[in-house]
C-alpha atoms as one frame of an Amber mdcrd trajectory, in Angstrom:
protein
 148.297  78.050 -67.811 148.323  74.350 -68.316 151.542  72.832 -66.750 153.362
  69.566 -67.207 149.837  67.506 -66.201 147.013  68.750 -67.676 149.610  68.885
 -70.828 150.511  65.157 -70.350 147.154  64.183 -70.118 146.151  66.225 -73.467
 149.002  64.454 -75.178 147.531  61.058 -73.951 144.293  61.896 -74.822 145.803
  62.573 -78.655 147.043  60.063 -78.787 145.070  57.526 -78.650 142.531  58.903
 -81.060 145.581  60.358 -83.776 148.716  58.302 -83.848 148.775  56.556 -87.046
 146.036  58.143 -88.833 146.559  60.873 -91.998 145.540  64.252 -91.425 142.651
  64.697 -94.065 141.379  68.628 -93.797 142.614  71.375 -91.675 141.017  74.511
 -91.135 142.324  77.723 -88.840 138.846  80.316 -87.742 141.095  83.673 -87.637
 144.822  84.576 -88.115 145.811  84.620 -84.471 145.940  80.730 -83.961 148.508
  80.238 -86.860 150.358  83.615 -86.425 153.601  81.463 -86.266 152.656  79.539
 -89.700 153.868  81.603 -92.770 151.945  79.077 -94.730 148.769  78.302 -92.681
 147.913  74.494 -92.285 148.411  73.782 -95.626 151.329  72.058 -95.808 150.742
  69.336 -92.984 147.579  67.748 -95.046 147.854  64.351 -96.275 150.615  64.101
 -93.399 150.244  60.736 -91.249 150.418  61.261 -87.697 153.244  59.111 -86.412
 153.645  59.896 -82.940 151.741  62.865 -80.426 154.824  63.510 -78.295 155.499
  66.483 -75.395 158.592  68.236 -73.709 157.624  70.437 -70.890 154.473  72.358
 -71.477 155.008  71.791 -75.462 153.083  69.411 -77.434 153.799  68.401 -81.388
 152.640  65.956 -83.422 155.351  63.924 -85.865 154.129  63.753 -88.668 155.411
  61.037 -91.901 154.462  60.368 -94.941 152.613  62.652 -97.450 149.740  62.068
 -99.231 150.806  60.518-102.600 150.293  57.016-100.882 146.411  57.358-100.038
 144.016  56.718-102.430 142.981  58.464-105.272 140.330  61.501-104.087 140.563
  60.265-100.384 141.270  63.516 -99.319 138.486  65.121-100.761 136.301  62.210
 -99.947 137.632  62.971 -96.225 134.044  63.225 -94.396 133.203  66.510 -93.776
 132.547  67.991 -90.487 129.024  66.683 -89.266 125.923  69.316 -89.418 126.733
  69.727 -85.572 130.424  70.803 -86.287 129.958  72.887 -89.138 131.081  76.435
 -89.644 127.393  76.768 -90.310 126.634  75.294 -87.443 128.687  77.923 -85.569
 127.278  80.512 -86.869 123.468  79.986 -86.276 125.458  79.354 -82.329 127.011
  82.637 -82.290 123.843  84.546 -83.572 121.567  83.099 -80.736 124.362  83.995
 -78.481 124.950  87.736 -80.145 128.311  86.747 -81.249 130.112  86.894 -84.621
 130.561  83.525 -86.193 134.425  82.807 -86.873 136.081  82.890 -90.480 137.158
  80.045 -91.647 140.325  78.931 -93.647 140.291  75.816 -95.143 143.172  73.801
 -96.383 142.539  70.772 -98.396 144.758  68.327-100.688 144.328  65.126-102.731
 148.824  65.321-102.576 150.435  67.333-100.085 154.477  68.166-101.381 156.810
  65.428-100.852 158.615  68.076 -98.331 157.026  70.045 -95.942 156.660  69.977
 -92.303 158.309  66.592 -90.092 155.709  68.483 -86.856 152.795  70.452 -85.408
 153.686  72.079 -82.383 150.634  72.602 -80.360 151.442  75.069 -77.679 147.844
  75.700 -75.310 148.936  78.712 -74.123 146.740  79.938 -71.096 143.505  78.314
 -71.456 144.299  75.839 -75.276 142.536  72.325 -75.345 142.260  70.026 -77.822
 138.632  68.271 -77.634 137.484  64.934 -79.717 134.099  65.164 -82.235 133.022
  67.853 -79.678 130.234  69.722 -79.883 129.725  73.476 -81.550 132.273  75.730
 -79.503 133.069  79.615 -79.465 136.186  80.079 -78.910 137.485  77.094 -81.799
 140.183  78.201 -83.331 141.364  75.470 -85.607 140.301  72.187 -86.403 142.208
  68.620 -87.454 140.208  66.058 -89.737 142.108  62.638 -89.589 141.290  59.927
 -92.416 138.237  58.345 -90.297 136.786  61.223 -89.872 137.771  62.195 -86.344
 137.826  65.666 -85.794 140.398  67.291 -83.333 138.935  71.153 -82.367 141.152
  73.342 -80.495 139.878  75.548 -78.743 141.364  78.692 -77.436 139.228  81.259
 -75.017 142.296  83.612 -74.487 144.009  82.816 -77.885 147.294  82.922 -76.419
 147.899  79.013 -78.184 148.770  78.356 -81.682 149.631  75.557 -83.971 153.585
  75.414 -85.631 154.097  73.334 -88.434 157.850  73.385 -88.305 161.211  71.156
 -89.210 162.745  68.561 -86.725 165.981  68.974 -85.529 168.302  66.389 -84.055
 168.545  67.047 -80.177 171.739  68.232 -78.615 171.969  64.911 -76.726 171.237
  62.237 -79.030 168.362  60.972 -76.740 164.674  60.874 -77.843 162.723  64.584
 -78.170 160.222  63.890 -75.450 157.880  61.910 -73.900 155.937  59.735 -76.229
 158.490  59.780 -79.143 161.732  56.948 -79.525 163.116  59.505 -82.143 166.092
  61.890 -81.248 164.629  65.084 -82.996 162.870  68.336 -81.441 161.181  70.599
 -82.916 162.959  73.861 -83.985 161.288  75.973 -82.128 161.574  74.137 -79.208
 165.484  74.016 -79.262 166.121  75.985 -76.512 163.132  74.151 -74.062 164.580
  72.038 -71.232 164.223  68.286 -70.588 161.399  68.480 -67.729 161.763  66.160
 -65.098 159.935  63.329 -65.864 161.445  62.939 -68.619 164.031  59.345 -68.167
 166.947  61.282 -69.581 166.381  64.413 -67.350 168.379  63.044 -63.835 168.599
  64.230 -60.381 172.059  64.996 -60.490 171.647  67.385 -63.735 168.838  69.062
 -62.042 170.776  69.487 -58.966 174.388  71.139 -60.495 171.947  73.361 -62.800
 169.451  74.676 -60.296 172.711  75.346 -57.853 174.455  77.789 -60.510 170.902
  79.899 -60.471 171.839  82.825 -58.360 167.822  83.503 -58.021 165.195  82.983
 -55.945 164.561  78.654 -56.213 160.488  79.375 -56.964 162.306  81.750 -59.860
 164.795  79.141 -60.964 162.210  76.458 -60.926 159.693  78.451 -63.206 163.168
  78.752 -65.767 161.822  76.746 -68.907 165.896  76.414 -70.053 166.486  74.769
 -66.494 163.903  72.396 -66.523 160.732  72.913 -68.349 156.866  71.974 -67.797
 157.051  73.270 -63.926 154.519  76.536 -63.287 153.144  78.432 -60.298 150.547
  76.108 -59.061 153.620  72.455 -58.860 156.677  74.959 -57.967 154.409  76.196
 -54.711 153.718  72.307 -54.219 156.995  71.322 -54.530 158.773  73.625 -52.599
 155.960  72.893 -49.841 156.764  69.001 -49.516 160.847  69.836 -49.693 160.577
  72.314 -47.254 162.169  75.605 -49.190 161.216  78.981 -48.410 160.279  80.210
 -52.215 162.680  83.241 -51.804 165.730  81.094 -50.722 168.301  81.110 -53.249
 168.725  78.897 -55.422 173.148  78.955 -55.507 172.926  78.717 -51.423 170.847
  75.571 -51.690 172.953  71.991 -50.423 173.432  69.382 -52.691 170.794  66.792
 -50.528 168.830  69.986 -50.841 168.786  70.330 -54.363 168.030  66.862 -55.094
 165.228  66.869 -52.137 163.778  68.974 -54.027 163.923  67.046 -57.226 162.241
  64.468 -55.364 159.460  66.446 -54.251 159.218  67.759 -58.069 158.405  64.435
 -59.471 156.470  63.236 -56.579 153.649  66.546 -56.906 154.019  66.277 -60.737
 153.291  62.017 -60.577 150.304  62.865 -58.431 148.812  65.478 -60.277 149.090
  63.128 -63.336 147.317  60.426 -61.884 144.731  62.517 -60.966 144.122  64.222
 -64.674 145.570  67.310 -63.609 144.836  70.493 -61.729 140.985  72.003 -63.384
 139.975  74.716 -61.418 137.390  75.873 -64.406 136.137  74.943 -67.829 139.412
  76.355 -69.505 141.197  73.390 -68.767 139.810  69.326 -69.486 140.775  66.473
 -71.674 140.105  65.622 -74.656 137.131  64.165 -73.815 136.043  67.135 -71.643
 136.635  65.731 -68.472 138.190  67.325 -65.866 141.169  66.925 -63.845 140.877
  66.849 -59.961 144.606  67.340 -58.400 143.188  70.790 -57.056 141.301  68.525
 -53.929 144.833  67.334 -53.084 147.056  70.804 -53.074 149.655  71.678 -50.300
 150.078  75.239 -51.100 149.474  76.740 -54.009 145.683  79.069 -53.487 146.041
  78.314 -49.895 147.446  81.276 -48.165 145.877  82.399 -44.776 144.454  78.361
 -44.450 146.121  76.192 -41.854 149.271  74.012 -43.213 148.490  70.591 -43.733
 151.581  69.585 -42.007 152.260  71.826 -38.697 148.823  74.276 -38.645 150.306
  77.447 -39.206 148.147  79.916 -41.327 149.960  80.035 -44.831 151.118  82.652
 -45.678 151.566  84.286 -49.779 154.568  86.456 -50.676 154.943  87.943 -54.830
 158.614  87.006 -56.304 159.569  88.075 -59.656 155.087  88.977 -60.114 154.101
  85.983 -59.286 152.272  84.919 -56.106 153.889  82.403 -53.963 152.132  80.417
 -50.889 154.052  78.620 -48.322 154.214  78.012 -44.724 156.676  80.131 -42.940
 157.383  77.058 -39.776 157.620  74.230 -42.588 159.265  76.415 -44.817 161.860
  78.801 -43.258 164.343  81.251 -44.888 167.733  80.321 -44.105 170.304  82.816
 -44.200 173.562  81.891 -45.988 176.770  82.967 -47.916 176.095  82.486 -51.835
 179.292  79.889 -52.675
């Protein structure tokens, strides 16, 4: 599943090619990718794309004004997916390749309602991506239009994503959503997701007294998306690795310097991985422009186990907690045995 990263670097990707531009067509290919919309797409056409913002592993798109301000007919005029893009297009693809062609439902609107949806959430699920005027693809699932014509596929192998449009709520702290947004609102949906930790009003100290009243294993704790949210298997293995926590210690015996250690070690792995696009270890996961990310040449821990540590040499070694698989080196990483305060 995409994590904090790859996420990041999908909401970067967005937007730079969305922010400020009206969202002109919208089409969903099946039910599954807008299970969570009542309505479809519908209502978020004509809707201006003010900001592409993220908490965690959570993406959504703000979205302003309605339509009544764009021309007369622009909507309709909207250009139309390009021969290559087509839904006919797609089909012809899937019948050389044996497959059935996805059914298409197509929202358009010269006027969208003065209410309607303030967001988009775009959640990717296991293997989601948004990609930019890409070429005919399989497994697209629902497609963007924006008033120039640039065409934002998602595309879903495992169809475990799906697209919100949803209300804006005021968050609990008065402090911006996410990153990428200045407003104070969430999502509703998302009400309940945690600041992650790059996130400026997400602190050390907060992360620390939180993580500390856990009485779990810390890998457990740090997979929590209502501690801190955006952290999965592959950056809670690296993390843990450069702090020095055995993944099964728990999380209430940890020391304060521990506990903020490890906060440290969180944003250093997740920092890294950003700057490096990202963990890809297959096609499932690339930007928007189908690149891929490269942070798996630089990991500690996670897929490592029975290769030396980095660090000391010791072969690593993988243990399962709560079903998921956790690598770590027993010398750099040792289980310390201690009273729960």
């Amino acid at each position: 599943m995409p994590e904090l990263p790859e996420v990041e670097s999908v909401r970067l990707g967005l937007e730079a090619h969305a922010r400020g531009h009206r969202i002109a067509r919208a089409e969903s290919f099946g039910e599954r990718v807008i299970r969570r919309a009542p309505h479809g797409l519908a209502p978020i056409i004509g809707k201006r794309i003010e900001a592409v913002a993220r908490r965690g592993k959570f993406l959504w798109f703000e979205l302003g004004d309605n339509a009544a301000a764009m021309p007369a007919g622009a909507a309709e005029a909207a250009p139309a997916e390009p021969a290559a893009g087509s839904v006919a297009a797609m089909a012809d693809t899937a019948a050389a390749a044996n497959e059935v062609a996805p059914t298409a439902h197509a929202a358009t609107a010269t006027v969208a309602n003065a209410n309607g949806p303030q967001a988009l959430i775009a959640h990717l699920g296991m293997s989601g991506q948004f990609r930019i005027d890409a070429a005919p693809e399989r497994h697209l699932r629902a497609r963007l239009v924006l008033d120039n014509g640039t065409r934002l596929d998602f595309v879903d192998q495992r169809t475990f994503g799906y697209l919100q449009p949803c209300a804006l709520l005021p968050t609990a702290d008065a402090l911006p959503g996410g990153q990428g947004t200045t407003r104070a609102l969430l999502p509703e949906p998302m009400a309940h997701i945690a600041r992650d930790p790059l996130d400026p009003a997400f602190t050390a100290e907060e992360f620390a007294q939180r993580l500390r009243r856990k009485r779990t294993a810390v890998k457990t704790a740090l997979l929590d998306q209502q501690l801190t949210s955006g952290i999965g298997n592959i950056y809670a293995d690296e993390a843990l690795h450069i702090a020095g926590l055995h993944p099964r210690q728990q999380a209430a015996s940890l020391k304060k310097s521990e506990a903020h250690t490890l906060f440290a070690a969180v944003t250093t792995v997740l920092r890294e991985a950003l700057a490096a696009g990202g963990t890809s270890f297959d096609e499932l996961y690339v930007h928007v422009d189908g690149e891929a990310g490269y942070f798996q040449r630089k990991l500690r821990a996670y897929g490592r186990a029975g290769q030396p540590c980095l660090e000391c040499g010791t072969t690593m070694e993988s243990i399962a907690i709560s079903g998921r698989s956790s690598v770590f080196c027993p010398r750099c990483q040792p289980l310390r045995r201690r009273k729960i305060r």
